[in-house]
C-alpha positions, 0 to 999 in steps of 0.5 A: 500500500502507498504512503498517504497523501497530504489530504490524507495525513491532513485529516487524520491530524486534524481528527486525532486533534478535534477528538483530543480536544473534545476529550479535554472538554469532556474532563474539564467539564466533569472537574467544573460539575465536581466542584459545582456539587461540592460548592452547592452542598457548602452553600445549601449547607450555610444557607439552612443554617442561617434561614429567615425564622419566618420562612421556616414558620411558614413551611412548617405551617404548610407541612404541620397537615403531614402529622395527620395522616393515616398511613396505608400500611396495617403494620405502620397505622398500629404505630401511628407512624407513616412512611415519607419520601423526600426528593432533594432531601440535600441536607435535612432541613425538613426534619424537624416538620416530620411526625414521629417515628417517621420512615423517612425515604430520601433521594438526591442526585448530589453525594456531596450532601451525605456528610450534612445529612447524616449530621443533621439526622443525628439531631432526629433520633425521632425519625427513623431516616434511611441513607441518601438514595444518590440517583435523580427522581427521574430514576427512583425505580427503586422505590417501590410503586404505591409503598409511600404515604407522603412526598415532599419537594421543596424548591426542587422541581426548579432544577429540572426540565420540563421533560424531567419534571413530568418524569419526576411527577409520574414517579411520584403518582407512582411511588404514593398509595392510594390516597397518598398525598404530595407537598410541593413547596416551589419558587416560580416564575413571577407571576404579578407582572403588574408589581413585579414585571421587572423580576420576572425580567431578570428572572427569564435573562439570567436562566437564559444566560444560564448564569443562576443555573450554573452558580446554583447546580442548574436551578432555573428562575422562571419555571412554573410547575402547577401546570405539570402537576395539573396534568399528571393524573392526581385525583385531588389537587389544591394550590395557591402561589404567593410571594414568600416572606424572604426579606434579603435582597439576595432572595428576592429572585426566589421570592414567588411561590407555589405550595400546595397538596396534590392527592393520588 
């Protein structure tokens, strides 16, 4: 066989490089998502420690209904105890809004909240709170299908697509027992336009730009998931959105809220 000619050897060079350099992107990417997770855990980490007292009266008023409820399972409701799954459950800071004796299932994507996790559970000898499933809500096959009283995400569904958010919905339809409920708690989309078009500007610019989505693990502004919800086949849904009670300025983009109860 001859020797390649210069169109030959060109492109071979030119393949060896391209690929070369996609592979470096590859890792480097790998390296920022890495660091990213670890940031995002430290920061989600200061941030429970340091929230504003009236934000946590209000979830835990949102969250007081869960101590009512009557689990599926005969075993459980002898000890007046219900089985609770948590999606980005990150460090634990919903603990303290959980009945006793609590089964507590948890799923988080990030590992790197493990070690604030299992600190703050130590404080909860009360519920009794599994290891973190590390794995996306989209693909919590592992729990099993009607096994769960009660789910809860609070400012979850933000860092989801639509496609993801409708795959988590589903698997949450799934997991539940009949008659089983979903707290949603949520920052939205602004929603008064009148008072506040200019948040919601901001808002759509920096998801857009995906500046907020890549400083807060792929958190975005201008979502609204009442519709999805809506869709998804519960038998019951009740919600309302509201402006939240967060008072620093670094918050007010998370201001408008979605809660709500959606029943299977």
């Amino acid at each position: 066989m001859g020797e390649e000619g210069p169109s030959e050897s060109w492109m071979s060079s030119t393949v060896t490089k391209v690929l070369v350099a996609l592979l470096l992107l590859w890792v480097i990417w790998k390296i920022v998502s890495y660091i990213r997770q670890i940031w995002f855990a430290i920061f989600l980490n200061y941030l429970s420690n340091t929230m504003d007292p009236k934000v946590l009266e209000v979830k835990g008023n949102f969250l007081s209904s869960i101590s009512s409820t009557v689990s599926h399972d005969p075993q459980l409701r002898k000890e007046n105890a219900i089985r609770l799954l948590e999606i980005g459950v990150g460090t634990g800071t919903n603990f303290s809004y959980y009945p006793d004796g609590t089964r507590l299932v948890v799923v988080d994507p990030n590992p790197h909240f493990r070690s604030y996790y299992d600190e703050n559970r130590k404080k909860f000898p009360n519920i009794h709170s599994e290891d973190i499933i590390v794995t996306k809500a989209e693909d919590m096959d592992m729990v099993e299908s009607n096994s769960i009283d009660v789910v809860v995400t609070t400012w979850v569904l933000c860092s989801v697509d639509k496609t993801g958010t409708e795959k988590i919905l589903r698997q949450i339809l799934r997991v539940l027992a009949p008659g089983g409920k979903y707290y949603f708690y949520e920052h939205v989309e602004e929603f008064d336009t009148v008072r506040h078009g200019t948040r919601r500007t901001i808002q759509h610019i920096l998801t857009a730009t995906r500046i907020w989505p890549f400083i807060f693990d792929g958190c975005c502004l201008n979502r609204d998931m009442l519709a999805a919800i809506q869709k998804t086949g519960f038998s019951k849904i009740e919600a309302q959105r509201s402006h939240n009670v967060l008072d620093h300025f670094m918050f007010q983009l998370v201001n408008p809220t979605l809660k709500g109860v959606a029943v299977k």
